[in-house]
Every structure is written in structure tokens, then in C-alpha cells.
ZALUM-954221 format. One record per residue (C-alpha): residue number from 0; residue in one letter; x, y, z. Coordinates in steps of 0.1 Angstrom, whole numbers, plus 2048, in hexadecimal, padded with zeros to 3 digits. Example, Ala and Ser with C-alpha at 12.3 -4.5 7.8 and 13.67 -1.06 7.14 Angstrom:
BEGIN
<0,a,<87B,7D3,84E>>
<1,s,<889,7F5,847>>
REM end
This chain:
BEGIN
<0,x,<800,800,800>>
<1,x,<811,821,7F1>>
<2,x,<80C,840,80F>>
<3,x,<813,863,803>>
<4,x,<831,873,812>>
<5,x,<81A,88F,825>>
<6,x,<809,86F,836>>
<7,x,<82F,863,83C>>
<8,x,<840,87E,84D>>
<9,x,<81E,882,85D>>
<10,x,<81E,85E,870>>
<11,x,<847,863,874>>
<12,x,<845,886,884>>
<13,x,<828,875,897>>
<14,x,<839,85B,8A5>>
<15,x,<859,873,8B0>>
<16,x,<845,887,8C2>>
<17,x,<83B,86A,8D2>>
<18,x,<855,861,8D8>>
<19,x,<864,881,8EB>>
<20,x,<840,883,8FD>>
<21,x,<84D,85E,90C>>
<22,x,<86D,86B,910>>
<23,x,<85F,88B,91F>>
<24,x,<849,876,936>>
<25,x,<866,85C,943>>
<26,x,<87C,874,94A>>
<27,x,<865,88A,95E>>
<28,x,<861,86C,974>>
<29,x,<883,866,973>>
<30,x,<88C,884,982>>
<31,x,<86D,88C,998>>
<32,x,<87A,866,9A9>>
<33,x,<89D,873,9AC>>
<34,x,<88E,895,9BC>>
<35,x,<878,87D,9D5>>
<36,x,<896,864,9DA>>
<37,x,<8B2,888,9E5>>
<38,x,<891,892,9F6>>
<39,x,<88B,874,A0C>>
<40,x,<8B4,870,A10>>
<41,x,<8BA,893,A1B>>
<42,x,<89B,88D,A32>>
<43,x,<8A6,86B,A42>>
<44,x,<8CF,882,A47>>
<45,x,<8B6,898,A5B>>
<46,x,<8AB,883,A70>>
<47,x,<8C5,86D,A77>>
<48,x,<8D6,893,A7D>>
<49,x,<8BE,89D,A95>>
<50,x,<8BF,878,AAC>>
<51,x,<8E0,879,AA8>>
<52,x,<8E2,898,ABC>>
<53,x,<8C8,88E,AD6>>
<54,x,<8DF,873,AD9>>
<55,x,<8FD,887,ADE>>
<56,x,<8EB,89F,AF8>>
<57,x,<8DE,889,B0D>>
<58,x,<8FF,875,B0C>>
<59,x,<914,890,B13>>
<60,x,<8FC,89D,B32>>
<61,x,<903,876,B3C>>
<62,x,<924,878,B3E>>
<63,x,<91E,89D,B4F>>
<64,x,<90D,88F,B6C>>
<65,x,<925,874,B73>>
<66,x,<940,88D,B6C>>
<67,x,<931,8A1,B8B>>
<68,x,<92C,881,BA1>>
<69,x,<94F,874,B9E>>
<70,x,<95F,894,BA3>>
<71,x,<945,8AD,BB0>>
<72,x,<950,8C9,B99>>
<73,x,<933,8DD,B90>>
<74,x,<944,8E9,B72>>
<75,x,<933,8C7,B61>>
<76,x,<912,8D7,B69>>
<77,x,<91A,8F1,B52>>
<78,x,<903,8F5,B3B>>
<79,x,<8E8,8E7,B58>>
<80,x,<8D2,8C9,B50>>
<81,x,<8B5,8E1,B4D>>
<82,x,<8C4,8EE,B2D>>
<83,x,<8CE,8D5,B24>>
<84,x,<8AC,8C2,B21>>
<85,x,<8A3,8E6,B0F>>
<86,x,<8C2,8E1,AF5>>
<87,x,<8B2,8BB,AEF>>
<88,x,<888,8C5,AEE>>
<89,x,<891,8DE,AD4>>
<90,x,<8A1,8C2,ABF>>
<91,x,<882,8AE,AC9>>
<92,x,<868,8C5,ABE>>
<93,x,<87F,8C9,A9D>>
<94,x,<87F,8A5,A94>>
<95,x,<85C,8A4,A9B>>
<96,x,<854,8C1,A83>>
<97,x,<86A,8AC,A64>>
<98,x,<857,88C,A6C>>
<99,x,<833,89C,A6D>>
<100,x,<82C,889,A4D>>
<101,x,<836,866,A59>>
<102,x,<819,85A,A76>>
<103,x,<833,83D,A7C>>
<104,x,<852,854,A84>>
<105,x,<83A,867,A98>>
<106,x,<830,847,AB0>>
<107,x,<854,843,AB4>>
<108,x,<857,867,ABE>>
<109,x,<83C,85D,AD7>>
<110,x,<84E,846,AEA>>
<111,x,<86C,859,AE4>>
<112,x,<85C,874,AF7>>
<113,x,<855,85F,B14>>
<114,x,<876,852,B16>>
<115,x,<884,877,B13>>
<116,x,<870,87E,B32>>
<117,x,<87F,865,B44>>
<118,x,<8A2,86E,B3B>>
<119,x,<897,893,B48>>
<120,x,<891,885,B6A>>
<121,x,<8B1,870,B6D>>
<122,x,<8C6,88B,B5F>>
<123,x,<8B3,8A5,B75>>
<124,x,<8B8,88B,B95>>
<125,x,<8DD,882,B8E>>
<126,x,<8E6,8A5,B8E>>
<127,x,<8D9,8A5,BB3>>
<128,x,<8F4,89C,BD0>>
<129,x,<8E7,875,BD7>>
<130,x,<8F5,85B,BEC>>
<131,x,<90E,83D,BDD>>
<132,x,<8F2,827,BD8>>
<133,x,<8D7,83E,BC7>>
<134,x,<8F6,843,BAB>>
<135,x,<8FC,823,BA4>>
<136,x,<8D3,81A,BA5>>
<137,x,<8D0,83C,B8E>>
<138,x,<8EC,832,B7A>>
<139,x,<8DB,80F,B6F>>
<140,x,<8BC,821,B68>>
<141,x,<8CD,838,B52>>
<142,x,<8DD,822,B3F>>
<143,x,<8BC,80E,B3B>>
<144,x,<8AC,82C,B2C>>
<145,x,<8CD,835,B17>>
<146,x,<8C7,811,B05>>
<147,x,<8A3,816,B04>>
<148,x,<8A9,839,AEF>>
<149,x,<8C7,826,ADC>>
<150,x,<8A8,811,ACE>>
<151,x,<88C,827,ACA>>
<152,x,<8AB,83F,AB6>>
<153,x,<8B5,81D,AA5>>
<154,x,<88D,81A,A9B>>
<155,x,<88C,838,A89>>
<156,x,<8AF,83A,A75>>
<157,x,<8A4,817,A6A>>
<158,x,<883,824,A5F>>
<159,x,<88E,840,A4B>>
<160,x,<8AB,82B,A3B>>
<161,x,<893,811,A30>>
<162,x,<87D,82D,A1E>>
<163,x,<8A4,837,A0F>>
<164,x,<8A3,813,A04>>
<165,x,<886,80F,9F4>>
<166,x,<889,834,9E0>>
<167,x,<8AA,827,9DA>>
<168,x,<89E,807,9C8>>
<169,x,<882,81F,9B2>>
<170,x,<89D,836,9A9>>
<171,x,<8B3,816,99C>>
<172,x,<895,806,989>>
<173,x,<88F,82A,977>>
<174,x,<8B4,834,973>>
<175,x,<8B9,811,963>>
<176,x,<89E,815,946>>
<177,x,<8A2,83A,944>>
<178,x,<8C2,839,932>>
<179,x,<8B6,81C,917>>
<180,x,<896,82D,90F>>
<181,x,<8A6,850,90B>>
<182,x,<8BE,844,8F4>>
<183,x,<8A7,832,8E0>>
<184,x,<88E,84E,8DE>>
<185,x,<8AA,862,8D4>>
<186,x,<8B5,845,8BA>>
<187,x,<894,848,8AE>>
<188,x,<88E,86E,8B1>>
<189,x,<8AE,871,89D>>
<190,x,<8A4,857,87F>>
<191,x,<883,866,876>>
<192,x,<893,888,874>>
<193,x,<8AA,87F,85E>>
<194,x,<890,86A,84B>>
<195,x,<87A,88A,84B>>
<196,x,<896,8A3,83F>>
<197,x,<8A1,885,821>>
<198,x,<87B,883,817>>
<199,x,<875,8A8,81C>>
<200,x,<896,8B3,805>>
<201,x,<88B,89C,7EA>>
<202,x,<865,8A8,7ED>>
<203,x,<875,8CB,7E6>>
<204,x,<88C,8C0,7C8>>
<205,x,<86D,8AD,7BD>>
<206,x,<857,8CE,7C3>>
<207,x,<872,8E1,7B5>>
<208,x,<872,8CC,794>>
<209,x,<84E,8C9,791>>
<210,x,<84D,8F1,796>>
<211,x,<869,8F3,77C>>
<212,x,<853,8DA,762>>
<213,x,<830,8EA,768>>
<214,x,<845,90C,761>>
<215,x,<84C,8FB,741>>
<216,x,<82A,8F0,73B>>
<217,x,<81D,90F,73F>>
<218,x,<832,924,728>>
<219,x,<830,907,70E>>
<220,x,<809,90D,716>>
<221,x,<809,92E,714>>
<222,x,<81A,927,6F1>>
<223,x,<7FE,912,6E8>>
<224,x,<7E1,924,6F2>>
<225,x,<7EE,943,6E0>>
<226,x,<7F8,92D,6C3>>
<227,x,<7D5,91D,6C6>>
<228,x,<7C3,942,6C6>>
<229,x,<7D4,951,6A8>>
<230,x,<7CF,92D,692>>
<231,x,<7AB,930,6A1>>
<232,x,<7A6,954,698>>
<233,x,<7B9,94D,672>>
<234,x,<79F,931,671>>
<235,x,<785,946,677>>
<236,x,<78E,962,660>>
<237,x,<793,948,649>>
<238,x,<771,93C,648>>
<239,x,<766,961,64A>>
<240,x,<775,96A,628>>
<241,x,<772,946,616>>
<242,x,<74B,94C,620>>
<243,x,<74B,96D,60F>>
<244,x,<763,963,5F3>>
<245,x,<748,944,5EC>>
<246,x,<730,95E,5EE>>
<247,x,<739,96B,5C9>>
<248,x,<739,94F,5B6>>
<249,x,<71C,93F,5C1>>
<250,x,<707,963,5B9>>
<251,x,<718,961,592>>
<252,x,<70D,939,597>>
<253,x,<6E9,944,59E>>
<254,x,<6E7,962,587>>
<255,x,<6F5,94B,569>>
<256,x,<6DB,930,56F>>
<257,x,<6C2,94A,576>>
<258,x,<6C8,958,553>>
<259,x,<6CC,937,542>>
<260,x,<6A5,92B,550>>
<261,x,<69A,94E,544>>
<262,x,<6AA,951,521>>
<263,x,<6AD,931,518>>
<264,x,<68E,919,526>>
<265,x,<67D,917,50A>>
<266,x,<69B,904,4F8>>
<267,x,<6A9,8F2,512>>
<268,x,<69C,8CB,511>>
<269,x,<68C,8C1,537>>
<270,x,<6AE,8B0,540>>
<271,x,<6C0,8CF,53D>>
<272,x,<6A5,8E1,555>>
<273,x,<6A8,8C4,56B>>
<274,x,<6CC,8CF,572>>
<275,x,<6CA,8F0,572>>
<276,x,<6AC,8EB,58E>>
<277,x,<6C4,8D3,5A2>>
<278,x,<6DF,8EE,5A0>>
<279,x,<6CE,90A,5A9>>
<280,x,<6C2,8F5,5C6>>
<281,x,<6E5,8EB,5CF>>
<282,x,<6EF,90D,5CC>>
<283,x,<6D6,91C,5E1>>
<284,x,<6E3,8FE,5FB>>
<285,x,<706,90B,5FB>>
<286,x,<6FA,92D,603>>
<287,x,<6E7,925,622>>
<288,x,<705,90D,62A>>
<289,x,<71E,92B,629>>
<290,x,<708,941,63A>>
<291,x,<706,926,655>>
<292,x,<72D,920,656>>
<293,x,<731,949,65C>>
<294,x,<719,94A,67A>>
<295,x,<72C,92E,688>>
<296,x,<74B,93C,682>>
<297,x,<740,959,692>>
<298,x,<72E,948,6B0>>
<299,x,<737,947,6D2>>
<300,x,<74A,968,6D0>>
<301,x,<748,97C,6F0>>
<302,x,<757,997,6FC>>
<303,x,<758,9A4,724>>
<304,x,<742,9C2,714>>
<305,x,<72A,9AA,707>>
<306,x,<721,99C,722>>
<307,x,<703,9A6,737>>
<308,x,<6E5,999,74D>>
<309,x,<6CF,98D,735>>
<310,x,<6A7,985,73F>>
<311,x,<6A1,964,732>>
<312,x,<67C,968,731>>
<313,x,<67B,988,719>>
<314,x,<698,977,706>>
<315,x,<681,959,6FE>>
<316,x,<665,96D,6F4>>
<317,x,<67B,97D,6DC>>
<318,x,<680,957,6CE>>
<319,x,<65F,952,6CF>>
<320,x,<657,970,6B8>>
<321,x,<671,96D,69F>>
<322,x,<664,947,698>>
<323,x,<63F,950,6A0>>
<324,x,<62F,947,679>>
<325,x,<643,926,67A>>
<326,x,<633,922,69C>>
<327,x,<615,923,68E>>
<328,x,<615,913,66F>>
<329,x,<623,8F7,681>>
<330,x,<606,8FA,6A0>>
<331,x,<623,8F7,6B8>>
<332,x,<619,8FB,6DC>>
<333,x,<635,909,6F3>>
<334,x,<636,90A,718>>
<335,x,<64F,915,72D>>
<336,x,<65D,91D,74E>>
<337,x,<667,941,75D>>
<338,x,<689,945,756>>
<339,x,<6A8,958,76D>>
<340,x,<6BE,972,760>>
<341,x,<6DF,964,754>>
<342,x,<6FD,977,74D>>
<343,x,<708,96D,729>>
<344,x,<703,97E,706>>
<345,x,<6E0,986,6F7>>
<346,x,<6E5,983,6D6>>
<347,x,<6FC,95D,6DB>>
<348,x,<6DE,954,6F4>>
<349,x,<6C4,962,6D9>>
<350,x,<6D3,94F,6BD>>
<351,x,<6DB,930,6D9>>
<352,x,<6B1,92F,6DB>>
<353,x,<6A4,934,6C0>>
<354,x,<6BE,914,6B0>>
<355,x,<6AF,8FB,6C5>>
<356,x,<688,907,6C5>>
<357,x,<692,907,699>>
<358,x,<69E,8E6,69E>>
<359,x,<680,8D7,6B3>>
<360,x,<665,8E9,698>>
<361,x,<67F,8D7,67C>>
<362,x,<679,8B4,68A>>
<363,x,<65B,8B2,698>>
<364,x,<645,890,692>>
<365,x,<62C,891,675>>
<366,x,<616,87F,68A>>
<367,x,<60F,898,6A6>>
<368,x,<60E,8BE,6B1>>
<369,x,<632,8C6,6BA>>
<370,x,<630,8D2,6E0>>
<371,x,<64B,8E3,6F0>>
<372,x,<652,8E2,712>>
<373,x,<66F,8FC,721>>
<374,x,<676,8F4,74A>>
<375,x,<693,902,75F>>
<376,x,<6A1,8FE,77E>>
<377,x,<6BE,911,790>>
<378,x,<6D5,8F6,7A3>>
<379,x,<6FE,8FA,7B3>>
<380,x,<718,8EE,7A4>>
<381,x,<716,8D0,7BB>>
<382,x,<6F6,8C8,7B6>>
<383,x,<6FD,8CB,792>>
<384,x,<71F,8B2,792>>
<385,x,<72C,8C2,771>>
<386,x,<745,8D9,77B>>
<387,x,<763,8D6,796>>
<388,x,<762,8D6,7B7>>
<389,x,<76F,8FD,7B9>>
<390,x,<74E,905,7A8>>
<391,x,<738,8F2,7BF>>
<392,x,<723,916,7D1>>
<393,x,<721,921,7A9>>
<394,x,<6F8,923,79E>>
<395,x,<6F1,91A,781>>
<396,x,<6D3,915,76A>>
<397,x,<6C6,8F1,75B>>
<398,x,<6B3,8FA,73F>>
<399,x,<6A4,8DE,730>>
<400,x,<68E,8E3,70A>>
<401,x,<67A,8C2,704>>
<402,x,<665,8BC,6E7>>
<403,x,<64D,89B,6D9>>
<404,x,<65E,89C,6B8>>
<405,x,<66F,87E,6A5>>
<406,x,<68D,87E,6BD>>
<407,x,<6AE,86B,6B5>>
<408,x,<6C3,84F,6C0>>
<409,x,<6D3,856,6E4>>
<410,x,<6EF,849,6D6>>
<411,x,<6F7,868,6BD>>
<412,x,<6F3,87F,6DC>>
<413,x,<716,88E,6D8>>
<414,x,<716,88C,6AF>>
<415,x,<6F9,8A1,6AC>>
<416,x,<712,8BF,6B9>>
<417,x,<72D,8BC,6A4>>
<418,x,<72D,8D0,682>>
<419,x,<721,8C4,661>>
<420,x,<714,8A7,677>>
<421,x,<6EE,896,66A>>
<422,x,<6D8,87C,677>>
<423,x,<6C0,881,659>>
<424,x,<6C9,885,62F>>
<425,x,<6C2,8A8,61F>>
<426,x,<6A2,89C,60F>>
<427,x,<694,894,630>>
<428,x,<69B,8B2,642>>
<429,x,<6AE,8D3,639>>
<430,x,<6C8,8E0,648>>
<431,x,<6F1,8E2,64B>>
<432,x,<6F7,8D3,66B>>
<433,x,<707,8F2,67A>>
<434,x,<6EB,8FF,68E>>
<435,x,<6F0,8E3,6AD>>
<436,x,<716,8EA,6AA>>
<437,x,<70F,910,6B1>>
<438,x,<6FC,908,6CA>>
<439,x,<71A,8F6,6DD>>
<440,x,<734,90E,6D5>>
<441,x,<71D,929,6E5>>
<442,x,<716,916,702>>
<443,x,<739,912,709>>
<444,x,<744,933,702>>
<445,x,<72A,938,721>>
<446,x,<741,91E,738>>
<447,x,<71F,90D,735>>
<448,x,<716,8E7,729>>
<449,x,<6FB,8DA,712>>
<450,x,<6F5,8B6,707>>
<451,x,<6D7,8A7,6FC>>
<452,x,<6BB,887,6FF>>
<453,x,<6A6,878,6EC>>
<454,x,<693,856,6E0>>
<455,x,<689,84C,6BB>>
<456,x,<662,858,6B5>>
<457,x,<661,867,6DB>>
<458,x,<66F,88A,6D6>>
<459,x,<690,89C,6E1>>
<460,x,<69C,8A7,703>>
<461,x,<6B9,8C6,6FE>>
<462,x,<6CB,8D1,720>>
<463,x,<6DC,8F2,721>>
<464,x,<6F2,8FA,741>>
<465,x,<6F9,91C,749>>
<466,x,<709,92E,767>>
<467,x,<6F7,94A,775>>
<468,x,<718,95D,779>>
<469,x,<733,960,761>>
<470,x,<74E,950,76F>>
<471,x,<773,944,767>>
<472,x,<771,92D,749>>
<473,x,<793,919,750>>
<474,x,<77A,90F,774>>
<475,x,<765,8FB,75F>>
REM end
């Protein structure tokens, strides 16, 4: 399955950024661990800190007292045991406040408490004058009470190195995947840039090419079209002046035989007026046939001055009019809808008309009234599905001319425009087989469409596709 290279560099810069994002995220945990794990380290230093110097202070007002009992210098009371017990509650109440969020530490500090209070007393009774055997019984209870804080203290650096321990062990588990995953993400991070920056360089040498050809194509275009409008405009001139050259010969044609009927009937034999009948006919034939080939040469020639807002309904009258005695003699009944104002030329949309009702009255069925129905309806370009996609919110107007006449085989729907083209022989029906193909070269002059239906014996359904608004032909 072939995926565009937007769709590619899409799904690779996709997958980089997540990859970062993963990266991103990991290494924010990483470090948020390594932040707990100093956090809970520097916390379990302060503690262990802080017991340590209980410990020291209440050993040192130990070895104070019996200091002062051995020797009975009262310089070992200096600082006195009340201060003392002071210096240590202040380190209490301090390791209390750094343990506040650990309710275990805290039960410890409970019982620590109690056993502080018993140290109190002893300190505060050894630094009394006491008989022999009070010291040594106070001496034994001290040292009791030492061991019993030894613990408690023991308790409490063990808890907090335990908690060490287990941060410890996260901090490992992290650290040991962090590295792998950062270099791969960076492996990866790495290999779709440089797969984006390969793809993108040859996108823009491929761009740069395809600018460079269509550059090309444009001016050899350009070439064309310009080549195409002069050979169109020598074509037309072309016909312009053969038309009126043809124009001479065929009078002198007609004025000859003209002459020869009149001066010479009378001594001709009927053979000889035979021909001269069959040329006059075909002469009369060529002239409708060049007048025929100069309105199509001329057809479908608009100008931006020639175009206005042109009322369909007082245009159609105007039809109407012009071919009211053939209407007539013909007892053709036509019916028709209100029509919009189109932007276009009158005299193209005049001549566009009055073609197609001609060609209806022209082949209508011997064996009914010819009835002409003319409906329209305005529709988008969407709705339509003839134009492109840029055109879609265009209006336009579906004007559809049906008739009951002798119709045609659908499958000579595109023939019937092109020029000289006949479904019928001369003696059946007159005619050059222009008027059609003037029709479509007007219609598309008018970035419009026209196309036709129709069944044998059933009559003839023509379509003509306008936009309401003149728009951009090279759109359609």
C-alpha cells in the first residue's frame, strides 16, 4: 500500500513527538524520584542529627553528675541540669516538628518523651548531695534508662534508614531504565529527523522540478493558446472572405441560368430544363449553406461590452414573434416556464433560441400537433455535477425545450452538434446542418453546457445549461 509522503512525515513526526512526550514523562519521574530520594535522605541525616545530640547531651550531663559525685567540684554543674534538660527539650520539640508527617516516628517520640522525663528526674536527683548507696542505686537506674533511650534512638534511625532503603531501591529501578529509554528515544528522535529532512530535501527538488516543468508548460501553453487564437481568428477570416468570394460566382451562376430559362426556354428540349432546374436548386442550396457557414463563423463572439443581464422571458417573446407565421401555419402550441435574467449576449442567446424552437417546427411528426413545452429550473453547481468542485455555490439555470416531434436515436446525441452533421437526407428535410453546431459554440462561449434526448417517433428533449453569472471560463 503506497502512502503519500505528507501522510509519512506526518505518522514519523508523530511518532517522535511521542517519543519525546515518553521521554519527557520518564524523566520527570526520574527526577521527581531522585528529588524524593535527596529529600527523604537529607530528612533521615536530620534526624539521626537531632538523636544524635539528645544523645550527646544527656550523655555528657551523665558523665557531669558523676563528675560532681566523685570529686564534688561544682564546676561539672556548669551548665546546671536545668539547662541542660532545656538544651535537650529544644532538640526534642525540633525533632518532633521534622517528624510531624510520620505518625510512627511520632509514637516513638511518645515513649521517648517519657523516658526523657525520667532522665530529668535522675539527672535532677544525682546533681543532689546523696548518700553512697543512693549513687550507686541512682547510677543503675541511670544506666537502665540510658539503654532504654539507646533503643527507642536505635528505633528511629532504623526507621528512617529503612525509608532511605526503600527510595533507594526506586531510584535504582528508575535510574537503571532511564538511561536505555533515553538513548533510544534519542536513537529514534534522531532517525526520523534525518528521514524527515532526506524526504523533505527531495520533496523540494521534486517541487522545484515540477515548478520548473509546469513553468515550461505554461510558456509552451501560452505558445499554444496564442498560436491557437491567431490560426482560429485566420480561420475565421478565412471563411469570412471565401463566404463572400463564393458570393460572386454563384450571383453570375444564377443570373446566367436565369437568363438562359428566359431567353432560351422555348428552344431548349425538357432535359435541358431539367438541369437547369436542378442547378438553380443547387445553387440556391449553396447560398443558404454559405450564409450558414458565415453566422457560424461569426458565432459565439463576445466581447466584455457585450455582455449584459438579459430577461429571458422578453427574449423568448422576441423568438416567438420572429417565427410567429410558422407557428401558425404549423398549429404549434408552446408553453413555457418564467424564465431568470442571465448574464450572456442577447443577440447569441436570440439567435441560440430561435435555432432550436426552428429545429423543433423543422421535425415535427406528421402525425400530430407539434407541442412545445419550455421548463426551467435554477440549481448550484453541486446540485448540478457538471462543473468542478470550485464552482459548486455557482447558480445556474437548466433550461430544458422538449417537443412530441419525430425525435432521433439517443445514440446520435453528440453528432447532432457537430457541423455539416445530418440524421436525415436533403429531400427529407432542408437544412445545412450548422444550425445545432451554432448552438453549441454559443453555449460554450457562455461557459454553459447543452446536450440533447430524444427517442424515435417520441419527440426531442434539448438541455441548455447556463450560469447565472458570468464567470471564469478556464473554472468550467
Amino acid at each position: 500500500m503506497h502512502f503519500p509522503v505528507y501522510k509519512k512525515i506526518r505518522i514519523g513526526f508523530f511518532i517522535a513527538f511521542t517519543v519525546i512526550i515518553a521521554a519527557s514523562i520518564f524523566s520527570y519521574l526520574v527526577a521527581k524520584n531522585l528529588l524524593e530520594n535527596a529529600g527523604r535522605l537529607n530528612h533521615a541525616i536530620e534526624v539521626s542529627k537531632r538523636l544524635e545530640v539528645i544523645t550527646r547531651q544527656l550523655k555528657e550531663a551523665e558523665a557531669a553528675i558523676r563528675g560532681y559525685n566523685l570529686t564534688k567540684d561544682s564546676s561539672f554543674l556548669d551548665p546546671s541540669m536545668e539547662e541542660r534538660s532545656k538544651r535537650i527539650e529544644r532538640e526534642y520539640l525540633l525533632l518532633r516538628k521534622i517528624t510531624a508527617e510520620s505518625p510512627r516516628q511520632q509514637k516513638h517520640l511518645d515513649t521517648l518523651r517519657q523516658l526523657l522525663t525520667i532522665k530529668y528526674q535522675q539527672l535532677m536527683t544525682g546533681s543532689q548531695t546523696v548518700t553512697v548507696a543512693r549513687q550507686e542505686s541512682s547510677v543503675k537506674e541511670g544506666e537502665k534508662a540510658a539503654d532504654r533511650l539507646d533503643r527507642k534512638v536505635q528505633d528511629m534511625i532504623r526507621i528512617e534508614e529503612n525509608q532511605v532503603h526503600e527510595k533507594s531501591k526506586l531510584f535504582h529501578f528508575f535510574s537503571v531504565l532511564w538511561v536505555p529509554v533515553i538513548f533510544i528515544s534519542s536513537i529514534v528522535a534522531i532517525l526520523i529527523g534525518i528521514y524527515s529532512y532526506v524526504t523533505l530535501t527531495r520533496e523540494f527538488r521534486l517541487q522545484l522540478h515540477i515548478e520548473s516543468k509546469m513553468k515550461s508548460y505554461q510558456r509552451d501553453l501560452q505558445q499554444n493558446i496564442s498560436l491557437l487564437n491567431k490560426t482560429n481568428q485566420e480561420l475565421e477570416q478565412f471563411a469570412y472572405v471565401a463566404s463572400h468570394d463564393l458570393q460572386e460566382p454563384l450571383r453570375k451562376i444564377s443570373t446566367f441560368s436565369d437568363r438562359l430559362q428566359m431567353k432560351y426556354k422555348d428552344q431548349l428540349p425538357p432535359d435541358a430544363t431539367q438541369l437547369i432546374d436542378r442547378m438553380v436548386s443547387a445553387v440556391s442550396r449553396m447560398r443558404v449553406l454559405i450564409n450558414d457557414l458565415l453566422v457560424f463563423s461569426r458565432a459565439g463572439r463576445i466581447t466584455p461590452e457585450s455582455i449584459t443581464r438579459v430577461d429571458m422571458n422578453v427574449l423568448l417573446q422576441e423568438v416567438l414573434t420572429d417565427l410567429e407565421v410558422t407557428l401558425e401555419e404549423k398549429k404549434v402550441t408552446v408553453t413555457y416556464d418564467s424564465l431568470p435574467e442571465i448574464e450572456g449576449s442577447d443577440t447569441s442567446f436570440h439567435q441560440l433560441f430561435q435555432n432550436i424552437l426552428a429545429n423543433a417546427i423543422k421535425f415535427a411528426s406528421p402525425d400530430r400537433p407539434l407541442a412545445i413545452n419550455i421548463q426551467q429550473q435554477v440549481l448550484t453547481g453541486k446540485e448540478l455535477r457538471l462543473v468542478k468542485e470550485s464552482r459548486w455555490d455557482t447558480l445556474f439555470c437548466r433550461i430544458s425545450i422538449a417537443d412530441n416531434g419525430i425525435g432521433f436515436d439517443p445514440a446520435f446525441a453528440e453528432r447532432i452538434f457537430l457541423i455539416f452533421q445530418r440524421l436525415h437526407g436533403i429531400s427529407e428535410y432542408t437544412g445545412t446542418g450548422i444550425g445545432l453546431a451554432i448552438c453549441k459554440k454559443i453555449v460554450d462561449s457562455h461557459n454553459g453546457f447543452i446536450f440533447a434526448e430524444g427517442e424515435p417517433g417520441e419527440g426531442a428533449t434539448f438541455v441548455i445549461v447556463l450560469p447565472l453569472v458570468q464567470g471564469n471560463k478556464n473554472e468550467v
